[in-house]
C-alpha positions as CSV (number, residue, x, y, z in Angstrom):
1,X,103.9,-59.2,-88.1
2,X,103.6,-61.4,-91.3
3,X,101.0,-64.0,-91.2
4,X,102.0,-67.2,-92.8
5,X,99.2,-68.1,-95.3
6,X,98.6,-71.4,-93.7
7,X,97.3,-69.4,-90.8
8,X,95.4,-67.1,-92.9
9,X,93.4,-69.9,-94.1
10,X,92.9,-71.2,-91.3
11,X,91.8,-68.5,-89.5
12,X,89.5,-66.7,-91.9
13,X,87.8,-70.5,-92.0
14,X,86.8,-70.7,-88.6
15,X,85.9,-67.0,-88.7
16,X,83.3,-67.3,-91.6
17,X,82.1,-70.5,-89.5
18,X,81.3,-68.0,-86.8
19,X,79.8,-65.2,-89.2
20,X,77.3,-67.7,-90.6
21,X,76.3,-68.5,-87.2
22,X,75.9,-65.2,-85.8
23,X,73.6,-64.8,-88.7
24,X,71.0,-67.1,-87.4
25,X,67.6,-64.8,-86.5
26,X,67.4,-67.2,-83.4
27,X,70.7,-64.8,-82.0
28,X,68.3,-61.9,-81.8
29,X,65.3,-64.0,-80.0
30,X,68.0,-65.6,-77.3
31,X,69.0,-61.7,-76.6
32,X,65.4,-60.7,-76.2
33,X,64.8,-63.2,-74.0
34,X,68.3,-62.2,-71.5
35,X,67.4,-58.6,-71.6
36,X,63.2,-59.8,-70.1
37,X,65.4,-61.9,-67.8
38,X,67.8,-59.0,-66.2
39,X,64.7,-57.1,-66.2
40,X,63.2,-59.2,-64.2
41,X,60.1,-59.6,-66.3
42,X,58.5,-63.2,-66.9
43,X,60.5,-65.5,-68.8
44,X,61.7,-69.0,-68.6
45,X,64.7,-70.3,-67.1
46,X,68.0,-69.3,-69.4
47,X,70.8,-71.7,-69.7
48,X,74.6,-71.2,-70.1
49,X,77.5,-73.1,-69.8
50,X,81.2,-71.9,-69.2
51,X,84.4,-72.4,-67.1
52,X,85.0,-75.6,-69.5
53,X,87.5,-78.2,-69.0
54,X,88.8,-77.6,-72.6
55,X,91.7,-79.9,-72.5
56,X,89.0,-82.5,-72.0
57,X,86.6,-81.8,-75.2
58,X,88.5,-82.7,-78.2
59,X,86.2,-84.8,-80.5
60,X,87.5,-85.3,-84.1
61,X,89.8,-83.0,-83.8
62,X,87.3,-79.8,-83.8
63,X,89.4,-78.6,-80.9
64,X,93.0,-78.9,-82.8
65,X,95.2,-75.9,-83.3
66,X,96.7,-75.8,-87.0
67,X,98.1,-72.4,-86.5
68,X,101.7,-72.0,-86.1
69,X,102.4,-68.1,-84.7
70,X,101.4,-67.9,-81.1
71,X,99.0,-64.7,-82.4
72,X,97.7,-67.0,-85.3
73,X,97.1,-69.7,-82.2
74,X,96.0,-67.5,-79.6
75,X,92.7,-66.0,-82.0
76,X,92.4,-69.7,-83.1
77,X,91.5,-71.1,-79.8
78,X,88.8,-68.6,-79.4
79,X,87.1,-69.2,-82.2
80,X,87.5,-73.1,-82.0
81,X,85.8,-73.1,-78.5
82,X,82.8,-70.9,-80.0
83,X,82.4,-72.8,-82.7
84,X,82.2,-76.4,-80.9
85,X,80.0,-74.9,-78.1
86,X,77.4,-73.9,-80.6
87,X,77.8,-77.5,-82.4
88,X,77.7,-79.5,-78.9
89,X,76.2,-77.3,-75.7
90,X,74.7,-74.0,-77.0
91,X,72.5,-73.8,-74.3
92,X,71.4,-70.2,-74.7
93,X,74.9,-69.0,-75.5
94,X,74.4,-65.9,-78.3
95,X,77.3,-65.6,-81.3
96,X,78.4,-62.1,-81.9
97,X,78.5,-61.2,-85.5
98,X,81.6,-59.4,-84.9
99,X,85.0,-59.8,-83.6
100,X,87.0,-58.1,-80.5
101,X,90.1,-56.5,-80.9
102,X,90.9,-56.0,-77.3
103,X,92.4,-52.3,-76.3
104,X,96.5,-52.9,-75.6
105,X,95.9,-51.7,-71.7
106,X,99.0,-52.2,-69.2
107,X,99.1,-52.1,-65.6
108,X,102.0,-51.8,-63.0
109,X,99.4,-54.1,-60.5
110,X,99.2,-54.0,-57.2
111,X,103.0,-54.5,-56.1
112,X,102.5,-58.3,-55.0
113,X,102.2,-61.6,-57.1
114,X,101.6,-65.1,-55.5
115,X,104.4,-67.0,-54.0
116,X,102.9,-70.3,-54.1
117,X,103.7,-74.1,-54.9
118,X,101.5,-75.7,-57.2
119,X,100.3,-79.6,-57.3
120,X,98.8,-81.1,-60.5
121,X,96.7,-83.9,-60.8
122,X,96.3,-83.6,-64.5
123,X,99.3,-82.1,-66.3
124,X,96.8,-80.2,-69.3
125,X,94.5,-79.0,-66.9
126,X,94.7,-75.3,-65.5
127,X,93.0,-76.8,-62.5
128,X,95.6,-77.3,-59.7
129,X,95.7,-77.1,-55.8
130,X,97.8,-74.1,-54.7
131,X,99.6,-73.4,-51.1
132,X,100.6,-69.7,-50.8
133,X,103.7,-68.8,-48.9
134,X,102.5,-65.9,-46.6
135,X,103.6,-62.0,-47.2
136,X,101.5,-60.1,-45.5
137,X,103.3,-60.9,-41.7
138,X,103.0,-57.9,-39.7
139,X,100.4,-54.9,-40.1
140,X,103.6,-52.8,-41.8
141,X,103.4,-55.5,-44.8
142,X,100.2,-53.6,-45.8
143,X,102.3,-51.2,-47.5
144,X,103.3,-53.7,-50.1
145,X,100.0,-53.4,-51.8
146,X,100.8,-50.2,-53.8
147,X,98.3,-48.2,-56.2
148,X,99.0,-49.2,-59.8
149,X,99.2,-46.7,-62.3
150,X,97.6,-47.0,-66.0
151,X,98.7,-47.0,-69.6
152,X,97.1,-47.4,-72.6
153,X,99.4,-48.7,-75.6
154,X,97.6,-46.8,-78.4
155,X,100.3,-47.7,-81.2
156,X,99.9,-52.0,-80.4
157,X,96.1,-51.5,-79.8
158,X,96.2,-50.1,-84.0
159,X,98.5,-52.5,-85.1
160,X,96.5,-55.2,-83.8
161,X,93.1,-53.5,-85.3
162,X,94.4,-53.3,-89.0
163,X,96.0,-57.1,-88.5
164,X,92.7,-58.1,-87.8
165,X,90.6,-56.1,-89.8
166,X,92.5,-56.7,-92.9
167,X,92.5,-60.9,-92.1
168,X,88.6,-60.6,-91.2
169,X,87.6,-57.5,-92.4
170,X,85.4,-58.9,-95.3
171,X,83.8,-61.4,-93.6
172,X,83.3,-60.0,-89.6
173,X,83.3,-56.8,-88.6
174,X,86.2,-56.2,-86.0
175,X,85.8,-53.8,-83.1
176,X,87.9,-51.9,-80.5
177,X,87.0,-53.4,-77.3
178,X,87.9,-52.3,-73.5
179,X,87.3,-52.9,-70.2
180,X,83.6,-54.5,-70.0
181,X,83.7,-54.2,-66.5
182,X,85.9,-56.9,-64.6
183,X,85.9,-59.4,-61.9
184,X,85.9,-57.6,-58.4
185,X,87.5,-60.1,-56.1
186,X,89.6,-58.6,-53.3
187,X,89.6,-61.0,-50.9
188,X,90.8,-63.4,-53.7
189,X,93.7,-62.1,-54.2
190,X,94.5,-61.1,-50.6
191,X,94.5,-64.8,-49.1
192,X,97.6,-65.2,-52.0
193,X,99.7,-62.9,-50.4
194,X,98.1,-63.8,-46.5
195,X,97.5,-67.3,-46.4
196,X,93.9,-68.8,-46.2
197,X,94.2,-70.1,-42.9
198,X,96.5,-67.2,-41.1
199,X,93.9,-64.9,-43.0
200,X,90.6,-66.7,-41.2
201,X,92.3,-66.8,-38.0
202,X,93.6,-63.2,-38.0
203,X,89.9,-62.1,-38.3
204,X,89.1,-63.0,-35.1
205,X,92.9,-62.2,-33.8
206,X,93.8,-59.1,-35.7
207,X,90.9,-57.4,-36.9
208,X,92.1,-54.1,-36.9
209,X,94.7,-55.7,-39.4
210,X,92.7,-57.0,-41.8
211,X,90.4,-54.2,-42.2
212,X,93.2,-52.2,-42.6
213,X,94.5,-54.3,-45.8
214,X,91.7,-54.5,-47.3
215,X,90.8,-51.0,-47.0
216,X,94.6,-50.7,-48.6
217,X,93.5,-52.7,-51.0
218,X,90.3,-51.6,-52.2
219,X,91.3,-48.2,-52.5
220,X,93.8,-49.6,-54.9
221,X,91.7,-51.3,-57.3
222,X,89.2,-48.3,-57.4
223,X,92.7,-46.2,-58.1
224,X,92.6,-48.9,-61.6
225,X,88.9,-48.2,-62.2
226,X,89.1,-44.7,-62.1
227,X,92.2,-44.8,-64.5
228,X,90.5,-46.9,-66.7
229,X,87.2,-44.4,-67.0
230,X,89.5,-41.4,-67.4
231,X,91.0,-42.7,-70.0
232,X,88.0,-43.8,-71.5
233,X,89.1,-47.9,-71.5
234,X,85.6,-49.1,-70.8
235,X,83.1,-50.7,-73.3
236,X,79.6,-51.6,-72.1
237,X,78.7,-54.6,-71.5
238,X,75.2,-54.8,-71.3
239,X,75.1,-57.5,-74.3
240,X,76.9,-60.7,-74.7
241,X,79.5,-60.4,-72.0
242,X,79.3,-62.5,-68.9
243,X,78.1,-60.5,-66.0
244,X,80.0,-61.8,-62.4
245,X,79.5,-65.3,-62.3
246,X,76.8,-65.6,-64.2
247,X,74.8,-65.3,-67.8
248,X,74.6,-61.9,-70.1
249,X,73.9,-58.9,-69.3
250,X,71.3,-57.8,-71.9
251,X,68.8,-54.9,-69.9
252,X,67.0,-52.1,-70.7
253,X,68.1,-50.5,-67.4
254,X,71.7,-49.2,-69.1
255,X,73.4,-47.6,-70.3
256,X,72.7,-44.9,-67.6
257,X,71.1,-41.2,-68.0
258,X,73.1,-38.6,-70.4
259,X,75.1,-41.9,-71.8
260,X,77.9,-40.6,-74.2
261,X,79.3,-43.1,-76.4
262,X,82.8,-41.3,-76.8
263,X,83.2,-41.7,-73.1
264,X,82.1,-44.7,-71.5
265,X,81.4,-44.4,-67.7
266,X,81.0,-46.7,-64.7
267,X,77.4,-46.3,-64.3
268,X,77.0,-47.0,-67.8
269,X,78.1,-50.5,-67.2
270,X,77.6,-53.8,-64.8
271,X,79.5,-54.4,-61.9
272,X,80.0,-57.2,-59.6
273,X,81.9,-58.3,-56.2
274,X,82.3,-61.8,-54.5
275,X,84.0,-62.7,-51.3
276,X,84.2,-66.4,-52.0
277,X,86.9,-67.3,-49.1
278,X,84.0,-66.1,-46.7
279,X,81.6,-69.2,-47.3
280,X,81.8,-70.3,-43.6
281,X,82.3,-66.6,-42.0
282,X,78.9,-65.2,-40.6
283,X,76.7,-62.7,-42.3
284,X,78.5,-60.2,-40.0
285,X,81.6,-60.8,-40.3
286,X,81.2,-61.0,-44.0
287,X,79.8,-57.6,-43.7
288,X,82.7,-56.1,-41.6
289,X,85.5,-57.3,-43.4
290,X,84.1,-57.6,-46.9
291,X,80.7,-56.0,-48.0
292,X,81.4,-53.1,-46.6
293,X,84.3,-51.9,-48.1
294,X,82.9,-53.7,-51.6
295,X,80.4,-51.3,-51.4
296,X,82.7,-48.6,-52.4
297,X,83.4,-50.7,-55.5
298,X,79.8,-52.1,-56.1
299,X,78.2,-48.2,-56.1
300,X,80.1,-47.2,-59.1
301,X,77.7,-48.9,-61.3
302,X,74.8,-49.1,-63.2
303,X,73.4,-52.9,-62.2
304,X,75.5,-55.2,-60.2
305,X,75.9,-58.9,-59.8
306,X,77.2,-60.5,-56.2
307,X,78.9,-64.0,-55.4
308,X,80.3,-67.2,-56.9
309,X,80.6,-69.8,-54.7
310,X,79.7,-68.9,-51.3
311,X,76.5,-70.1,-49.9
312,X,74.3,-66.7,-50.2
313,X,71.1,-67.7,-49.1
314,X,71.5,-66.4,-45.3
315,X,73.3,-63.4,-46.1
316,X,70.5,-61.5,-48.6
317,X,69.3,-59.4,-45.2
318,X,73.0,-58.1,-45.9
319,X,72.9,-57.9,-49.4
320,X,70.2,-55.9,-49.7
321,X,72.2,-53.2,-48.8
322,X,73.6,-52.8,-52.1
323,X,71.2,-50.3,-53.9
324,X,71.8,-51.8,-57.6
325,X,71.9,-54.8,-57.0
326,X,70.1,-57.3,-59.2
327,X,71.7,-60.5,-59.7
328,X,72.6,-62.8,-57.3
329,X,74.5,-65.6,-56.7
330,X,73.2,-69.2,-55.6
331,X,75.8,-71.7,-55.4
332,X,75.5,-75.7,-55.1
333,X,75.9,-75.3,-51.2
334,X,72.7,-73.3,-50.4
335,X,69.6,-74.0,-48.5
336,X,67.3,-73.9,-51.8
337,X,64.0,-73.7,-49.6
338,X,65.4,-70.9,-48.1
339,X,67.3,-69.4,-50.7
340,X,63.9,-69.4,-53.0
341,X,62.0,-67.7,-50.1
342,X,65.0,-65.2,-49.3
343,X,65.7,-64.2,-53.3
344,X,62.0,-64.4,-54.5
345,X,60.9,-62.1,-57.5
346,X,63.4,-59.4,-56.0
347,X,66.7,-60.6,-57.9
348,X,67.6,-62.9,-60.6
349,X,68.7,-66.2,-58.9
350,X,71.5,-67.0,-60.5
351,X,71.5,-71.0,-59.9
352,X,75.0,-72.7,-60.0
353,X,73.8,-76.7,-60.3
354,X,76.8,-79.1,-59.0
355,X,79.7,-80.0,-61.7
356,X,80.3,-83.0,-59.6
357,X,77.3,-85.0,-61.2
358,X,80.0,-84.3,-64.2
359,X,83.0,-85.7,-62.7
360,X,81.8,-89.7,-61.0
361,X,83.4,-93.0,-62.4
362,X,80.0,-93.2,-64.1
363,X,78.0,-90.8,-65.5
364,X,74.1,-91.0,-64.7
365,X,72.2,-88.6,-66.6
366,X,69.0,-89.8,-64.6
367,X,70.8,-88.2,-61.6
368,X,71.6,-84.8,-63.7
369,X,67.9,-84.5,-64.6
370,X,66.1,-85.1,-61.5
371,X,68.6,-82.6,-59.2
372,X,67.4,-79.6,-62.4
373,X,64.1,-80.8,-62.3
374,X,64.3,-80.9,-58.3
375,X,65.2,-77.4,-58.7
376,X,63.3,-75.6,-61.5
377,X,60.5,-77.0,-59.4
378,X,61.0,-75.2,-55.8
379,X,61.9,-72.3,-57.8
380,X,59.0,-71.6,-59.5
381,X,58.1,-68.1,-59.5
382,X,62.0,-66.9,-59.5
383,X,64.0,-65.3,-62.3
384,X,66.1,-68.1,-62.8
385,X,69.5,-68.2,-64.8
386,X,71.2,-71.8,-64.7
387,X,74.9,-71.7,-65.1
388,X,76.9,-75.0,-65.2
389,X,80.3,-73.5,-64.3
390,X,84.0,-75.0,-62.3
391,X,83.4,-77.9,-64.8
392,X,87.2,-79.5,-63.8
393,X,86.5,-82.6,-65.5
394,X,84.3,-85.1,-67.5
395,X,86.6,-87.5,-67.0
396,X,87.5,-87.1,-70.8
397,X,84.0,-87.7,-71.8
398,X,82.9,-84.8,-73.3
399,X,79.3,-86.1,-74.1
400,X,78.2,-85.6,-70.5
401,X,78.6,-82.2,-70.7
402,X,76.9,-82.5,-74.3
403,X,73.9,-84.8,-72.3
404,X,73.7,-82.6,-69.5
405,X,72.9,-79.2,-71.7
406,X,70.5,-81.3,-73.8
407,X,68.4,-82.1,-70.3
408,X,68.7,-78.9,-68.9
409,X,67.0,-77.4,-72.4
410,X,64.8,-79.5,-72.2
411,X,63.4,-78.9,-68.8
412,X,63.1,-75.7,-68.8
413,X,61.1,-75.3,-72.0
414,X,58.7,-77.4,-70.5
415,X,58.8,-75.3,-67.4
């Protein structure tokens, strides 16, 4: 591939933007102060912001592609996005002082994709409601989930490394970068193919049935994992890589025992599972038809995460079944009295504040500060990570979500 000049120049730009900033000492004090966190040492409450509404946050221009290749573009966009969180919402957000060449990995899946119709609101935004045309019928359809088999493209994965290093190579480093874990969500992918409704129903209906899928299922996406650690595909990702859910996954407590750098392991990295379609299922059920068979998933690793956006905070009895288990989920639809009391010093309480605040005719930044300080309050004595996440819109007022980081920073470093 020839890269136009144009490109060139614009790319080696943004590029030096981000080496200058990954420069800063304060990079090194932020990481610090996510490793004490995961450790579960004292520290103050750690900020982050992610799951943007891009399409949204265009100001001057900052956000405008120039490149013309879809490569050229593709790199662009990355670096744009970095480079206007740390100018608007840097929160605690750490800049690498290198950039990822991702490892050329392919997959044959899982032998099902989505049939589904889609309903937009807003044509640029990636948000959209979804109804899934059911294929999993009868207890034979389980046999359409198939075990996908592996393959690592070592040829494109070079190419791509001297493209890069020989645009960036004398101003960022570039590395080689794999699988840094990945998001474990089975049952989000099986309501696609089942139907959310059908799927809720047939719990109570067809147990036997649904245990039996996602037992089919499972076992395929641990027949990926182990694929991916043969062929030694993972990269660790206890640094600035978002764990689950939540913030970074800085800690002390990996890589594990006998760590080899040449051959990346499981335990050597963070894990994480979520079962988000189970929000109104009891802690029971949630055990029987999820949990359970995530726990075959969650064991592989060093230091786990659990949940998005299912209310947690009466299911911990269950969750502390998992033995590495240290961050968890606490969504905007928990019980925080309880959910304080239930998480305590045990886990990192990984606090997702309400997006919604965000998203009214009229934004009211009074309103934004006293629901955080509401918070930071009753969970005093917590290892607390904040993550303002499922942003879907500002209502093309970016500044809220500039306002919003610039209260919550402020709170908690008076906490």
């Amino acid at each position: 591939m020839t890269i136009a000049q144009a490109d060139r120049d614009v790319l080696r730009r943004l590029a030096a933007g981000q080496a200058e900033i990954a420069a800063l000492p304060v990079h090194k004090g932020k990481a610090e102060l996510w490793r004490r966190l995961n450790d579960l040492e004292p520290v103050r409450p750690l900020v982050w912001i992610n799951e943007i509404p891009w399409h949204e946050m265009d100001v001057d221009g900052e956000l405008t592609l120039q490149c013309a290749s879809p490569w050229a573009r593709e790199l662009e966009t990355g670096l744009r996005r970095l480079l206007y969180q740390w100018r608007h919402m840097p929160a605690d957000m750490i800049v690498d002082g290198y950039l990822s060449c991702p490892l050329v990995i392919h997959s044959t899946g899982l032998g099902l994709a989505e049939d589904v119709d889609i309903v937009k609101t807003d044509e640029d935004n990636e948000i959209v409601s979804r109804h899934f045309y059911r294929q999993i019928v009868e207890p034979q359809d389980i046999e359409k989930i198939q075990l996908p088999r592996v393959t690592y493209d070592r040829e494109a994965t070079e190419e791509n490394y001297g493209r890069m290093c020989n645009l960036f190579g004398d101003i960022l480093p570039v590395r080689k970068v794999g699988k840094k874990g990945t998001w474990f969500a089975p049952w989000d992918e099986l309501i696609r193919w089942w139907g959310v409704e059908d799927a809720m129903r047939d719990l109570v209906d067809r147990p036997e049935m649904v245990e039996a899928a996602i037992v089919r299922l499972v076992d395929a996406y641990l027949c990926e994992l182990d694929q991916w650690e043969s062929l030694g595909l993972l990269t660790r990702n206890d640094d600035n890589t978002r764990i689950g859910s939540g913030g970074y996954g800085h800690t002390a407590a990996l890589p594990g025992k006998q760590f080899n750098p040449d051959r990346v392991r499981t335990r050597d990295l963070w894990g994480s599972a979520t079962a988000q379609i189970f929000g109104s299922v009891s802690a029971r059920m949630h055990w029987r038809f999820a949990l359970q068979h995530e726990l075959r998933w969650l064991e592989r690793w060093g230091l786990t995460y659990y949940g998005c956006c299912e209310p947690l905070d009466i299911k911990m009895g269950m969750l502390r079944k998992i033995p590495n288990l240290r961050k968890v989920s606490m969504s905007p639809w928990v019980d925080l009295d309880r959910a304080v009391k239930e998480v305590a010093g045990d886990y990192v309480f990984s606090r997702k504040p309400s997006p919604a605040v965000l998203a009214e005719d009229n934004w009211h930044p009074d309103a934004a500060r006293a629901d955080l300080a509401h918070f930071l309050d009753k969970a005093r004595g917590c290892h607390i990570e904040i993550i303002m996440k499922d942003v879907s819109t500002v209502r093309y007022r970016p500044q809220r979500l500039w306002e919003w980081e610039k209260i919550a920073m402020e709170l908690v470093r008076a906490d």
